[in-house]
C-alpha positions in Angstrom: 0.0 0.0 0.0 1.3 3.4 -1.0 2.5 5.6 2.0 -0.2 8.5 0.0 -2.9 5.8 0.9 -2.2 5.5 4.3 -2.9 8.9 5.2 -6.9 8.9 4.7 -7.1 5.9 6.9 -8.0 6.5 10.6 -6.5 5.2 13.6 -8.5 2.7 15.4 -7.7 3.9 18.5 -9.0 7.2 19.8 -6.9 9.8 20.8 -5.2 9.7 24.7 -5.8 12.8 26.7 -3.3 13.3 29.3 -3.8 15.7 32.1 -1.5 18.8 32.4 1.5 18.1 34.8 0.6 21.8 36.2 -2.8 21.8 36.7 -4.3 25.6 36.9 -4.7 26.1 41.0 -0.8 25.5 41.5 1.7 28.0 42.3 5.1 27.8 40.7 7.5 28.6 43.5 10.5 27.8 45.1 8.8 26.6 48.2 6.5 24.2 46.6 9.1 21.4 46.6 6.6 18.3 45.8 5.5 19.9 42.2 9.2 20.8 41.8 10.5 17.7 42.3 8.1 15.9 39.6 10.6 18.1 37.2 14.0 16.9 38.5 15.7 13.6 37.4 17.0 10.7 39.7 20.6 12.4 38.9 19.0 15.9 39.7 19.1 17.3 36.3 16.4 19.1 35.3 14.1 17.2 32.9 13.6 19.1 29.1 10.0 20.6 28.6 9.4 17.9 25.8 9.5 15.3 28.5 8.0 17.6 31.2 5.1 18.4 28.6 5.1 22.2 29.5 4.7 25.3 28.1 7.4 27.7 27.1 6.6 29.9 29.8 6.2 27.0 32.8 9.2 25.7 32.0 11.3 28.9 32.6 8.9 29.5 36.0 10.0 25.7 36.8 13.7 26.4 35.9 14.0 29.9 37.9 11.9 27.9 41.3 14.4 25.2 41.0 17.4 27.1 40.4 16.3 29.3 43.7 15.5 26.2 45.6 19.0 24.9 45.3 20.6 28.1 46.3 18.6 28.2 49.5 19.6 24.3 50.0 15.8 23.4 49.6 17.3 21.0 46.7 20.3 18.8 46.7 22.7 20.3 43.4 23.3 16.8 42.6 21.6 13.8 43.7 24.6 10.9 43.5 23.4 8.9 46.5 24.2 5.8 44.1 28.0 7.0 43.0 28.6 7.7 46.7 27.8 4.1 47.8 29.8 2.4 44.7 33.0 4.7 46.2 32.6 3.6 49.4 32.6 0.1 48.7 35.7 0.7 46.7 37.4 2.3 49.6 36.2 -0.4 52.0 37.7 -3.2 50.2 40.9 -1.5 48.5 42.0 -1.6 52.2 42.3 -5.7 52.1 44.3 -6.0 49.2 48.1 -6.4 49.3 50.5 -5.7 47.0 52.9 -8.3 45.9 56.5 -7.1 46.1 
């Protein structure tokens, strides 16, 4: 079947309709950490507004409130709970080992 043909057929399924991640009574603000932390990775990145599913404008609101919640230590900078266990494990058993002369 041409790829010209396929266009005029609908989809079976209907469309999904997702709720907003912001919904209209919330405030953006630095001291509403549970709806900032929906848009901070495991790492503590800030997620991109394709995955956040945000306006333009929410997304810079969402930056700045994060931005100021890490500067008054609301936030962690970086969340590397994970790294720090893998070096402490390292420096727990690189004790043990001996060198061979």
């Amino acid at each position: 079947m041409d790829k010209s043909k396929r266009l005029f057929f609908k989809s079976k399924r209907p469309p999904r309709r997702r709720l907003p991640p912001i919904q209209s009574g919330d405030r953006i603000d630095y001291r509403n950490i549970s709806l900032i932390t929906r848009f901070i990775s495991e790492q503590g990145k800030i997620l991109s507004r394709r995955v956040n599913r945000l306006t333009l404008k929410q997304q810079r609101l969402i930056t700045i409130a994060i931005k100021q919640a890490r500067i008054l230590s609301l936030l962690p900078f970086l969340n590397n709970e994970k790294h720090f266990e893998k070096n402490e494990l390292v420096a727990r058993t690189s004790g043990l080992r001996t060198r061979k002369k």
